[in-house]
FIPAGU-741330 format. One record per residue (C-alpha): residue in one letter; x, y, z. Coordinates in steps of 0.02 Angstrom, whole numbers, plus 50000, padded with zeros to 5 digits. Example, Ala and Ser with C-alpha at 12.3 -4.5 7.8 and 13.67 -1.06 7.14 Angstrom:
BEGIN
A506154977550390S506844994750357
END
This chain:
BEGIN
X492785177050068X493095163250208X494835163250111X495235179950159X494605179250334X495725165550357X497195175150300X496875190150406X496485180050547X498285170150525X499095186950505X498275195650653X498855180550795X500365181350717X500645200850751X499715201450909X501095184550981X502565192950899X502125209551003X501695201251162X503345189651164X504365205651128X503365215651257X504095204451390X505475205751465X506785189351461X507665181751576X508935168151593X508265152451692X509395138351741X509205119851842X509225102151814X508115089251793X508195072751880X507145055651896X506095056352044X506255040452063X508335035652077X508525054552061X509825053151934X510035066651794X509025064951639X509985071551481X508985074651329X507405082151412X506625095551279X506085111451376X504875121451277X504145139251311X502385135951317X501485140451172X503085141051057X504495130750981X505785139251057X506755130351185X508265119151245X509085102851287X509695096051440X511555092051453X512095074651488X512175081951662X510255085551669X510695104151672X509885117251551X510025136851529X508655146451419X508405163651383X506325165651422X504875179951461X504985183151632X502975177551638X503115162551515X502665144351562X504165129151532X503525113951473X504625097951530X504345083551409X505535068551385X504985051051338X504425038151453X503995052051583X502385065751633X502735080651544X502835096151682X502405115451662X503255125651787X502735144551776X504245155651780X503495168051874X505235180251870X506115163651954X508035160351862X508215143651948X507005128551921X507375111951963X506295096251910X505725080251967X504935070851824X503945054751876X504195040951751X502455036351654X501515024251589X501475033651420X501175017651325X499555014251419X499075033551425X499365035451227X497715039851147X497295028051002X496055033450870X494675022750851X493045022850736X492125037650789X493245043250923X494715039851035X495445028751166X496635026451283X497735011151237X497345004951410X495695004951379X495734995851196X494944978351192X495104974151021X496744975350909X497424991550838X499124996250760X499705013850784X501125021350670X501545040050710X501625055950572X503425057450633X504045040750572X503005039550420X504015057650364X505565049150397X505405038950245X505755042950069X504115035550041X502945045149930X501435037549959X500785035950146X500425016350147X502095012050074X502675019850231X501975007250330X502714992950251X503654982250420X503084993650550X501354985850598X501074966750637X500024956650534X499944971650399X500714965150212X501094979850096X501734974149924X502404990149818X502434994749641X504065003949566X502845015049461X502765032049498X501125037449550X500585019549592X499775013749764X500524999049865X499414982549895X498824981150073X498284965150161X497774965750343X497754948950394X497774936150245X496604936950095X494954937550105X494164942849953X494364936149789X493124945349671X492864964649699X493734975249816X495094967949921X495774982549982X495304991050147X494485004850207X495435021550219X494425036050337X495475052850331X494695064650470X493075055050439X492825053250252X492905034750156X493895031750004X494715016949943X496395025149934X497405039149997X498625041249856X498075058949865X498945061550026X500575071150050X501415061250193X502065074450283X500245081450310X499835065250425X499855067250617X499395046950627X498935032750554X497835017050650X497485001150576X495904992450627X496384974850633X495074963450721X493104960350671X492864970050864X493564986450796X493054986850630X491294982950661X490935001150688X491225001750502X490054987250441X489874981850251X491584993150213X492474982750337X492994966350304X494564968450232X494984980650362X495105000850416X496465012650402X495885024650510X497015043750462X497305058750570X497955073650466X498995086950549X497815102050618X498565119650710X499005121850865X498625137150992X500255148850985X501255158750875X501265154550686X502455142450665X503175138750490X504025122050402X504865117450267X505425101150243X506195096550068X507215083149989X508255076849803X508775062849795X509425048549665X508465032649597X509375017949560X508815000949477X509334988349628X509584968449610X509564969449383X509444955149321X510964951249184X510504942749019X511294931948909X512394945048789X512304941348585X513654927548589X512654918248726X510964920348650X511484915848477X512434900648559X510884895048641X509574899548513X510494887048391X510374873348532X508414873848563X508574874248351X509604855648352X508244848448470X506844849748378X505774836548298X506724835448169X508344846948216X507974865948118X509634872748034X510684884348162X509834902148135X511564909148160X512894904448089X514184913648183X513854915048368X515464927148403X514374941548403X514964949648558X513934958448684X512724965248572X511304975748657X510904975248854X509214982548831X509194984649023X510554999249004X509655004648843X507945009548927X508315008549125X509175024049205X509725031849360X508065045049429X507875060549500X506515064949627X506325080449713X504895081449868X504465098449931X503255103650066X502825118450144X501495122450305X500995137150428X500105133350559X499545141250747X498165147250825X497245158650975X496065151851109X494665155850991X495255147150817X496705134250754X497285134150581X498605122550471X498775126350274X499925116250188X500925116049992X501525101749932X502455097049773X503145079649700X504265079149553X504805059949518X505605052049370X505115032749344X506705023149310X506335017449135X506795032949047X505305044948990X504365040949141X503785055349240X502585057649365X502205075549458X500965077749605X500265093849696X499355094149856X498875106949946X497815107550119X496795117750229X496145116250411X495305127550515X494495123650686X493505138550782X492945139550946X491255151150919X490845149451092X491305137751238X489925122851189X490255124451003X491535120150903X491345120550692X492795117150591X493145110950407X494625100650314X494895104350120X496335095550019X496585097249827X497575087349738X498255089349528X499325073949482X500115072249299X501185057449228X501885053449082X501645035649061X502875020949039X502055006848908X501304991849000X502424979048906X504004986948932X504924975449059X504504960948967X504934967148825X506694970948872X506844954348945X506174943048799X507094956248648X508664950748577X510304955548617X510944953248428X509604965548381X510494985148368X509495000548464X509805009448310X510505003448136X511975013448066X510815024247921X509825030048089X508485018148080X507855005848208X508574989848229X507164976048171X507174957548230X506244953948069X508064956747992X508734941048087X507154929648068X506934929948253X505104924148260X503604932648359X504444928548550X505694941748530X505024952848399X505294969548453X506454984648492X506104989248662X506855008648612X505625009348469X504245003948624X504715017348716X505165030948584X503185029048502X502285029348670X501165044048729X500145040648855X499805055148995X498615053049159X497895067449230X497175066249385X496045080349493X495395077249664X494645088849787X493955082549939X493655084550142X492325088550264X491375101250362X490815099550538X490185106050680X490145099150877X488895103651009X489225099751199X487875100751305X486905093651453X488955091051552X489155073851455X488435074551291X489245077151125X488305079950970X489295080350793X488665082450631X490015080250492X489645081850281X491055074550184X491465073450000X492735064849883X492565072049682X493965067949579X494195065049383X495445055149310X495895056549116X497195043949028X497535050848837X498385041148721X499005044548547X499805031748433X500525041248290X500555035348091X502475027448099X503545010448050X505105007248161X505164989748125X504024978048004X502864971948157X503104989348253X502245000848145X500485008648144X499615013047977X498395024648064X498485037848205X497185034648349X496715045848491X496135037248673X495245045348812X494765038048948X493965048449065X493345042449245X492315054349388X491945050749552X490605059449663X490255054749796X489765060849967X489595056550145X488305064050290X488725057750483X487795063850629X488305055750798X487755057550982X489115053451127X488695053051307X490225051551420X490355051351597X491435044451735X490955042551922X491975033952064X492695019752006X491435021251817X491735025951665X490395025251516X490405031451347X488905029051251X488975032751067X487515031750916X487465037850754X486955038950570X487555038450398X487055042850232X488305039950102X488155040349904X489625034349783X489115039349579X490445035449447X490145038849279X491505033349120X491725038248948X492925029948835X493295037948665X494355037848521X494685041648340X495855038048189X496835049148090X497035063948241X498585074348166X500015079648283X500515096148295X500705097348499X500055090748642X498875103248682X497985100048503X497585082448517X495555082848498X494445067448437X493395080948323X495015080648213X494865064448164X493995053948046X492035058548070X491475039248028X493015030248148X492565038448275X491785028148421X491275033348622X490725019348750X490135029148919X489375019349064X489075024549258X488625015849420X487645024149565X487545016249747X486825022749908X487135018850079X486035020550217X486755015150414X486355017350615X487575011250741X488025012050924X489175009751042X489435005651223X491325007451314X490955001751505X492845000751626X492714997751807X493885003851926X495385004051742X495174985751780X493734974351717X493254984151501X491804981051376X491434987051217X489924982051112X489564987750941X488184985450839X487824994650675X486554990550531X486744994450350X485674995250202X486404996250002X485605001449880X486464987549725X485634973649818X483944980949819X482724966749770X483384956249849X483004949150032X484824956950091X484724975050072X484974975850254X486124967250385X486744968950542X488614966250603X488794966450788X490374966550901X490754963151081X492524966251170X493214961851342X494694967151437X495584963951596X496944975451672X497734960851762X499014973751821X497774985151935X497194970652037X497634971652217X498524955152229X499904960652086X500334975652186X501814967952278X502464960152126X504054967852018X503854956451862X502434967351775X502284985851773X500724981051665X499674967151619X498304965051531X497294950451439X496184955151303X494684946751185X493504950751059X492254944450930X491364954250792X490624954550614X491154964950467X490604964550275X491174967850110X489874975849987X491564977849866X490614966749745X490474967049567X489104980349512X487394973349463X488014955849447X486394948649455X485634957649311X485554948549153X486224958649005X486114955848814X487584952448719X487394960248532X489214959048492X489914961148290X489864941848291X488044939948298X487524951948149X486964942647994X486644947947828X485034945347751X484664954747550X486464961847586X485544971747741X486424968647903X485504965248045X485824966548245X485754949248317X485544947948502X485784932348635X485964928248792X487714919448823X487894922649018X487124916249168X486994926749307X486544920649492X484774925849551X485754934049685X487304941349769X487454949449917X488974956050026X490214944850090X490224942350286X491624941350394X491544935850580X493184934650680X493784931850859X495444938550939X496164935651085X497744945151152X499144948451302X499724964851326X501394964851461X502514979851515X504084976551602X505514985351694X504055003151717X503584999251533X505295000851455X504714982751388X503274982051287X502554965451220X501104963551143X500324944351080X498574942950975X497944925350893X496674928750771X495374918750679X494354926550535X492954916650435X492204927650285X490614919150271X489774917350089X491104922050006X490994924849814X491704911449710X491794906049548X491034890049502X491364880749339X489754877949210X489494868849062X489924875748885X488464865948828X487414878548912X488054890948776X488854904148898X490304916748849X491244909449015X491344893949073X491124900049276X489824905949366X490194919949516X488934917449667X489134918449857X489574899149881X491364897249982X491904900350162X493924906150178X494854904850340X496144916250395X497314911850565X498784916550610X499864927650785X500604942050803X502044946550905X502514963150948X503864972951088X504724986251078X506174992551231X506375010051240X507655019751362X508995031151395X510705029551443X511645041751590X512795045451434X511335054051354X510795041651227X508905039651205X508465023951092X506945013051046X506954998350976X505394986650907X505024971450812X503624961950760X502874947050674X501484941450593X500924921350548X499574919050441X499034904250360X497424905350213X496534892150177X494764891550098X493694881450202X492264874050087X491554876649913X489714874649862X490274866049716X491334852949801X493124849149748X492844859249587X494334875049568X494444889949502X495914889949389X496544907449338X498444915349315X498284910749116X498374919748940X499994929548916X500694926449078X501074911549071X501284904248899X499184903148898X499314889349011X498324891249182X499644893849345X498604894349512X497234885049573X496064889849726X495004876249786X494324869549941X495524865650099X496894874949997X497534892649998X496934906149887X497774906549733X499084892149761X500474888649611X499834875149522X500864862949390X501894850349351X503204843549487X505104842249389X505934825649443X507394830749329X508074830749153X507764819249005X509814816049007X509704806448818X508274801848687X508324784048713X507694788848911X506064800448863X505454785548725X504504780648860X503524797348880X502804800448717X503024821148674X504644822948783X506534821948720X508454824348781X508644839348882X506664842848916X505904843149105X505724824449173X503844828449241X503214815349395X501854804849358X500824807849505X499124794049451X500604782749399X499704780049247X501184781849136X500714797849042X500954814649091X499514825549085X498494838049155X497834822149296X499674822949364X499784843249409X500054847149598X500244862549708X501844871149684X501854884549784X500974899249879X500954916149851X500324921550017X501724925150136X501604915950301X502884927350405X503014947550387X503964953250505X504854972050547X506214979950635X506124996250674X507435008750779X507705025050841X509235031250927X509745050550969X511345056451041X511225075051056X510895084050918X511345068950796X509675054550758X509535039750669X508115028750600X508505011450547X507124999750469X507134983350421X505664974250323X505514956150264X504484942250221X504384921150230X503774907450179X503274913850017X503244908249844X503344917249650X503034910449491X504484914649373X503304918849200X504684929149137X505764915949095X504194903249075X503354913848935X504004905648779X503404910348600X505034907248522X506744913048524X506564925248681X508344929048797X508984919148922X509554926949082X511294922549128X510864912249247X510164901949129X511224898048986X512754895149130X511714882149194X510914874649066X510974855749014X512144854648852X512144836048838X511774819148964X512614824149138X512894843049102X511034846549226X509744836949310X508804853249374X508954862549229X508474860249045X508844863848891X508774880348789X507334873048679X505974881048826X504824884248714X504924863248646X503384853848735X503014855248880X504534866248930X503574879048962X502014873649059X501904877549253X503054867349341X504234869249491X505744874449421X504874890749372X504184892449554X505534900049667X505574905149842X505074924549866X505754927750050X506724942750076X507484954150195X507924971350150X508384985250232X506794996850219X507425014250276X509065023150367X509105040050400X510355051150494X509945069450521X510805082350649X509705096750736X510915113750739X511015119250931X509595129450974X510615144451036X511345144150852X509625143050755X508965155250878X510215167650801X509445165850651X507785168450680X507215150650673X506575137050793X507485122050707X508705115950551X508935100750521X509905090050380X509845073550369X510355059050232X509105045850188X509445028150093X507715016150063X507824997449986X509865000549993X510264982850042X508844966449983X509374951450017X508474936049921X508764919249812X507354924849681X508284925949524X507354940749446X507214958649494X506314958749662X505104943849749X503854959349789X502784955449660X500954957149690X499284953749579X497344950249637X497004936749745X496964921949616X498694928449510X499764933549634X501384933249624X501614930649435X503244938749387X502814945349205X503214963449163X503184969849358X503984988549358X505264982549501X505754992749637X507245002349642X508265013249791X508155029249821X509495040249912X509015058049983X509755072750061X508285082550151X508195097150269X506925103150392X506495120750437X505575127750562X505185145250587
END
């Protein structure tokens, strides 16, 4: 029912504007508009008839014609300046004076629970508009962000369908969630992957403790605070805005072809203990397979998205369609996405305003197999794709040995893994004013989605190790309900030189998650739609299901006090309760905030001065939490595994033990942090800089702590809230933005962020937690996070050189000719795991953006540039060495081939010794600068589109990731991975560029 209502009532404004603007009678209005400050002409200003799209452009002369009702309103708006309505009132000449402004103190900033005016701000918040997140062939929202907001690091993931890492300000977290907090019109979630991009108005990232307080124990690793796009009053107005474009592979790495590898393979054979026969006896073998070409491809994507949206002075309304269609670059790879949105906002009378947001979102891939970039990398180039009977080539056939055994093609060609995905989520509210200054709003907000991943491995042989001897059917199914009450109270009221906002509220919030994990053997295949587990075997069949339930219970407040727009302070204080710590003597806790600002600017004595068109200095201090943690850690659980049945009279019987040790108590982590910034304007805020230090303590952090196997555990570590972590760093931001007397409007911003991580002490003393192991890196441990060091540093042996001839490594027992020449840091004459150091750190030190905006009449232009420095990445590709895996080309053209042929790099036996451990030569520097996004579009004149019954066309061209510059010497240094193994470059689905043409419609 309310659907049709909304229909009718979108279809009744419609015809009742349409009739009135074609009732009245147009005429033609002329003038020019000038600055009324050196009075010279402003080109560029947009002149809209108020309550439409339909206007014009000034000239570069300031002058401007348009065709208008003889009652209609103009609307003057051009940047940098106070828009102006002039009423046309059956007048054909206006002229206008437009008053520069301080538009980037006026801006309104969204803030938790409400808004702002940037002057008014005391703690630190980054602002990225709807209109430059669209302008990016982005597909998810967050990857949009990446360079555009200081102190913000967004690593990205090539796969379709996957979400970006975001880290705002350093690492804080190790265990549990890391990721921030993402509000969209007032509901949580912990990601917004769901989210068409063109459907966002803005996005604001809460970066200090101040601001985030307001958000308590979902804080600590920061707020993404998103405004969707809602209607407007006016006539309907309808877009379009649509793109294809291309997908390339950027930056592939080249391998060693079959002459190469065979060359090299029958080296590392001649240096082992004792030399192995050659495995090939001829090495002219020619190029042989690039398994890169084989799987990789060139992509299509296609992004589609439709909206109406308009309104009357009683009700607003936006509805939106949206429709993704991407191919991944390894070939097979699909993933498809379908959003579609509705907001409605009524006026019932003038105190109360109700209003509701509903999004639904169907997502559907067709999965790539986890293993499939290292596979192509380690498989052999003398190995066919196909052998000439039809069947598949097999490395068994050339005695390769279990590094390189596999066909990457028969990988791909037996894969079938789909992911469904179903979310439908949004709120309700309704606001009350009453009593001149009080607001009362009562919001109810819910998230329910289900996620499904099927797999099916069919009954097949390809090669003699790639072959299945069974068929088995996976589901995994995951659901998500959760829900989210807010009521809040706002008192606001200014008074001579006052102003006072006073805000308090509560929360009631409930997450519930419940899995199921099935599967059974011996499904038959007929088509996808017939894949059930009740086909299978009856007694193979097996279903695990678990769920976790937590509820949240808060009250917070609010005070925003400014005194004459000089002397600002905001205090926060909210209190939360959870219901996993129950028990315990921390179900509750309190994070308070306090924020102080000074408009330097306003005082009296800086009115004669010309330096400063605005000044202001800045401070905060607050505390934030993380209840991300693991679920139920503290309860001790039973293990009654397979390995502890024993047979007694040939009955089997359930054994049961205890094998963990779990701490008597966790609680959230807390994080308290203190910012200080400058805010300065310059030439009437043409020049904007903007300068934060920050320093953020999480407090009780959870950290692993090594135990004794004696103790009979199944882990040798012990999680408990033991560690502090330290995160510092500055922020530098300014943008210039202007206009020429040729007609050339322009902005043009940078920033930078410096961070430096470092936890600060450990319960447990000096003892580390050493992770980045098992497959990744040859099962040796690679990082090492321990106290006074960085989270997750590279840890390993130091290379001094190369073992140049035998009779040099005698003196190092296990080494040989052409192995790494490891430093013997306790100078005890052995090399062992006493002399491994820190390599390397995989927490970037410098981000830093550049982002620009230039139009020239009808033509526009967007260039980004993103970077980051100061970084390392652990090479595990070519580290992980089970035997007889490719070299890249790098490699084997540098490789040492006998004494003087390399001192930095070794032989081709990498898999001999210690080759292969963590050491520096696999660490490598992960900076990079790479051109993010460019975009040129041209508008068609109004007067033309006008002809044609529309209010705008515009084409544009769109490149992102066209240009990366870097030393790293595989695919891309954005590689990303939890806090204590990231940056381990091991099967990462690498980025790629994309190249668009797109057009936008309005109507």
């Amino acid at each position: 029912m309310k659907r049709i209502f909304t229909r009718i009532s979108v279809l009744a404004a419609f015809c009742l504007l349409t009739i009135n603007v074609a009732l009245a009678q147009n005429i033609t209005v002329k003038g020019k508009v000038i600055d009324g400050g050196d009075k010279t002409p402003l080109p560029g200003v947009t002149i809209l008839i108020k309550g439409t799209q339909n206007g014009a452009q000034t000239d570069v002369n300031g002058n401007y014609s348009i065709s208008v009702p003889a009652n209609a309103t103009l609307v003057f708006n051009f940047v940098g300046y106070t828009a102006q309505e002039q009423a046309v009132n059956n007048q054909t000449t206006i002229n206008v004076s437009m008053a520069s402004s301080t538009q980037q103190l006026e801006q309104v900033v969204v803030v938790g629970y409400g808004t702002q005016r940037k002057i008014d701000v005391t703690g630190s918040v980054g602002t990225v508009k709807g209109e430059d997140i669209s302008k990016q062939a982005s597909v998810n929202p967050v990857s949009a962000l990446q360079g555009k907001v200081a102190g913000v690091s967004i690593t990205n993931n090539g796969t379709p369908g996957s979400s970006p890492q975001i880290t705002i300000r350093g690492t804080s977290t190790i265990y549990g969630k890391t990721g921030p907090l993402y509000v969209v019109d007032g509901v949580w979630y912990d990601d917004i992957n769901f989210l068409n991009p063109a459907d966002i108005a803005n996005i604001s990232i809460l970066k200090d403790a101040s601001s985030q307080s307001i958000y308590g124990i979902r804080a600590a690793n920061g707020v993404v605070l998103v405004t969707t796009v809602k209607g407007k009053k006016g006539t309907a107005v309808i877009n379009y805005n649509g793109s294809v474009g291309i997908q390339t592979v950027t930056n592939q790495v080249e391998m060693a072809n079959a002459s190469e590898y065979a060359t090299a393979v029958n080296e590392a054979y001649s240096l082992q203990i004792p030399p192995a026969a050659p495995l090939f006896a001829n090495t002219n073998l020619g190029a042989g397979t690039d398994w890169y070409n084989q799987v990789l491809r060139s992509a299509a994507v296609t992004n589609h998205q439709l909206s109406i949206s308009g309104g009357t002075e009683k009700s607003t309304y936006n509805f939106s369609l949206g429709y993704l269609d991407q191919d991944g670059i390894v070939k097979n790879n699909n993933y498809k996405r379908y959003t579609v949105r509705l907001a409605n906002d009524f006026q019932i009378f003038e105190p109360l305003k109700i209003g509701y947001n509903v999004a639904g979102t169907y997502s559907k891939s067709k999965d790539a197999p986890t293993t499939i970039f290292r596979a192509m990398y380690a498989a052999s180039p003398v190995v066919p794709v196909f052998n000439t009977d039809g069947s598949y080539g097999d490395p068994n056939a050339f005695n390769l040995g279990n590094g390189s055994n596999m066909n990457p093609q028969a990988t791909l060609d037996f894969f079938n893994q789909n992911t469904t995905k179903y979310k439908i989520n949004g709120n309700v509210y309704a606001e009350l004013k009453f009593l001149k200054n009080f607001t009362f709003k009562t919001s109810i907000g819910g998230d329910f989605g289900q996620e499904e991943v099927r797999g099916y491995v069919p009954k097949y042989k390809a090669t003699n190790t790639q072959l299945s001897t069974i068929s088995k059917l996976d589901i995994d199914r995951i659901e998500n309900r959760n829900w989210l009450v807010e009521n809040t109270l706002t008192f606001d009221k200014r008074w001579s030189d006052h102003s006072l906002t006073i805000l308090a509220g509560q929360t009631a919030q409930r997450n519930k998650m419940y899995t199921i994990n099935a599967d059974a053997q011996n499904v038959p295949y007929t088509s996808e739609g017939d894949l059930y587990l009740a086909l299978g075997d009856a007694a193979a069949r097996s279903i695990i299901d678990k769920g976790e339930l937590s509820t949240f219970s808060s009250y917070f407040a609010r005070v925003n006090y400014g005194y004459k727009n000089k002397y600002l302070l905001n205090a926060s204080i909210r209190r939360d309760g959870a219901s996993q710590f129950f028990g315990s003597d921390n179900v509750w806790g309190n994070f308070p905030s306090i924020g102080a600002g000074w408009v330097i600017s306003n005082e009296e004595f800086m009115k004669d001065q010309n330096i400063f068109s605005n000044l202001k200095l800045r401070g905060s201090w607050g505390k934030v939490g993380n209840a991300g943690v693991p679920f139920n850690p503290s309860t001790q659980t039973v293990d009654q595994s397979a390995a502890l049945i024993a047979i007694f009279g040939g009955i089997p019987y359930t054994g049961a033990s205890i094998r963990s040790i779990v701490p008597p108590t966790l609680f959230w982590e807390r994080s308290a942090g203190t910012d200080i910034g400058l805010e300065m304007g310059f030439f009437k805020n043409r020049l904007n800089v903007e300068l934060d230090y920050y320093n953020r303590k999480t407090e009780q952090a959870i950290f692993d702590i090594p135990v004794l196997g004696s103790l009979g555990t199944a882990n040798s570590s012990l999680i408990a809230n033991q560690a502090d972590i330290q995160n510092r760093g500055f922020e530098f931001l300014a943008t210039w933005a202007d206009k020429t007397s040729g007609g050339l409007t322009y902005s043009i911003s940078g920033n930078l962020g410096i961070n430096v991580n470092k936890v600060l002490n450990v319960t447990s003393g000096a003892n580390p937690i050493y992770k980045g192991g098992g497959g990744l890196t040859s099962g040796y441990v690679s990082t090492r996070t321990v106290n006074n060091r960085a989270i997750g540093e590279f840890y390993g042996y130091q290379v001094a050189g190369i073992f140049q001839t035998d009779a040099e490594a005698a003196a190092w027992p296990g080494f040989k000719k052409g192995d790494f020449k490891y430093a013997d840091i306790n100078g005890d004459g052995t090399i062992d795991l006493r002399d491994r150091v820190v390599l390397g750190n995989p927490n970037p030190k410098f981000t830093y953006g550049l982002n620009t905006n230039f139009a020239y009449k009808n033509f526009d232009l967007t260039v980004d540039i993103q970077g980051v420095a100061d970084v390392d990445v652990f090479n595990a590709n070519l580290s992980s060495r089970f035997g007889n895996e490719n070299f890249t080309k790098d490699f084997f053209d540098h490789r040492w081939t006998g004494p003087g042929t390399s001192n930095t790099y070794p032989s081709a036996d990498l898999a001999g010794g210690l080759n292969n451990a963590p050491n520096s030569f696999y660490v490598e520097k992960g900076d990079y600068i790479r051109l993010r996004n460019i975009q040129l579009g041209y508008s068609l004149p109004i007067a033309i589109v006008n002809k044609w019954k529309m209010q705008r066309l515009r084409v544009f061209l769109n490149a992102q990731n066209a240009v990366n510059i870097f030393g790293y010497k595989g695919f891309s240094p954005e590689v990303g991975g939890t806090p204590t193994n990231a940056g381990i470059d091991t099967n990462v689905y690498p980025l790629f560029a994309t190249y668009n043409f797109g057009v936008n419609v309005t109507f």
